[in-house]
C-alpha positions, 0 to 999 in steps of 0.5 A, a space after each residue: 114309732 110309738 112312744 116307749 111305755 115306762 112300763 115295758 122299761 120295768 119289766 126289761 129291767 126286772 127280767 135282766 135284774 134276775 138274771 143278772 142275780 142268778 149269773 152273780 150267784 154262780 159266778 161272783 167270787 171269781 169276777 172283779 170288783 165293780 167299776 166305778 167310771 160307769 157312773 160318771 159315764 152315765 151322767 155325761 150321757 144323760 147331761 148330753 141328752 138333755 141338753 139335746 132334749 132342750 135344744 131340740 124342743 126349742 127348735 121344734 117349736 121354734 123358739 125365738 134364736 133356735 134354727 128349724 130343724 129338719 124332720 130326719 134329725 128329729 125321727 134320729 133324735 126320736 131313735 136314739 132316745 129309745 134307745 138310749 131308754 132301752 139300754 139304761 133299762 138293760 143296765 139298771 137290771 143288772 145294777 139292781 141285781 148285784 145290789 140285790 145279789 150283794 146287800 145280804 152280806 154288806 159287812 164284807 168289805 167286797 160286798 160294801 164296795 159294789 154295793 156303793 158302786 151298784 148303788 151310784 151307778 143305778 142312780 145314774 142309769 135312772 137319771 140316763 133313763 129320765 133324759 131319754 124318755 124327756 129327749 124322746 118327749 121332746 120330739 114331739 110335734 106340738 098340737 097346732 094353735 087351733 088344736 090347743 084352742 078347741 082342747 082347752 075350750 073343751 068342758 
């Protein structure tokens, strides 16, 4: 499994961004406010993961008082931060598409509302995004010893 590029997260996000944006302007008069509990759900995921990220590169490198960990719950841990990168790329698209969608008529107050909850819940699908790339950073073996010595001896 190869590392996931930020830059592939980008253009998921603006692929789903404009589509989210072209359904919002069909469609938005006859949808529901934006809910609000998406933010702090998001910041519970991305504390989780990065608490997973630090115990799991503790772990991997065997930091004094961190048990080793087993290579199947590194590769689960491995998947679960691309996934976790994808989906939050997914649903900031489609945040940064209603804020998009919403910000030219801000003076109403419908507008002014998803606009706050649009822009909170994107922060939070950032900072999601972040610990994801950081747990599947975190699961990287590190160079042995003698790889570290002869890279930094490196001119």
């Amino acid at each position: 499994m190869k590392p996931t590029r930020i830059r592939r997260l980008l253009e998921v996000a603006v692929v789903v961004g404009l589509l989210a944006w072209l359904l919002l302007h069909y469609t938005y008069s006859a949808l529901p406010p934006l809910p609000w509990t998406m933010t702090p759900t998001l910041l519970l995921l991305a504390m989780a993961e990065l608490v997973t990220a630090l115990n799991t590169r503790a772990r991997i490198r065997r930091r004094p008082g961190a048990r080793p960990v087993e290579p199947l719950v590194v590769a689960r841990m491995a998947a679960l931060a691309k996934a976790s990168a994808y989906t939050a790329a997914v649903v900031a698209g489609a945040f940064a598409g209603v804020l998009v969608y919403v910000l030219p008529e801000i003076d109403k107050e419908a507008q002014r509302l998803d606009t706050v909850v649009g822009g909170a819940t994107l922060g939070a699908t950032v900072l999601f995004a972040a610990t994801a790339l950081f747990l599947e950073h975190s699961c990287r073996v590190p160079e042995p010893p003698e790889e570290q010595e002869r890279s930094s001896s490196r001119p």
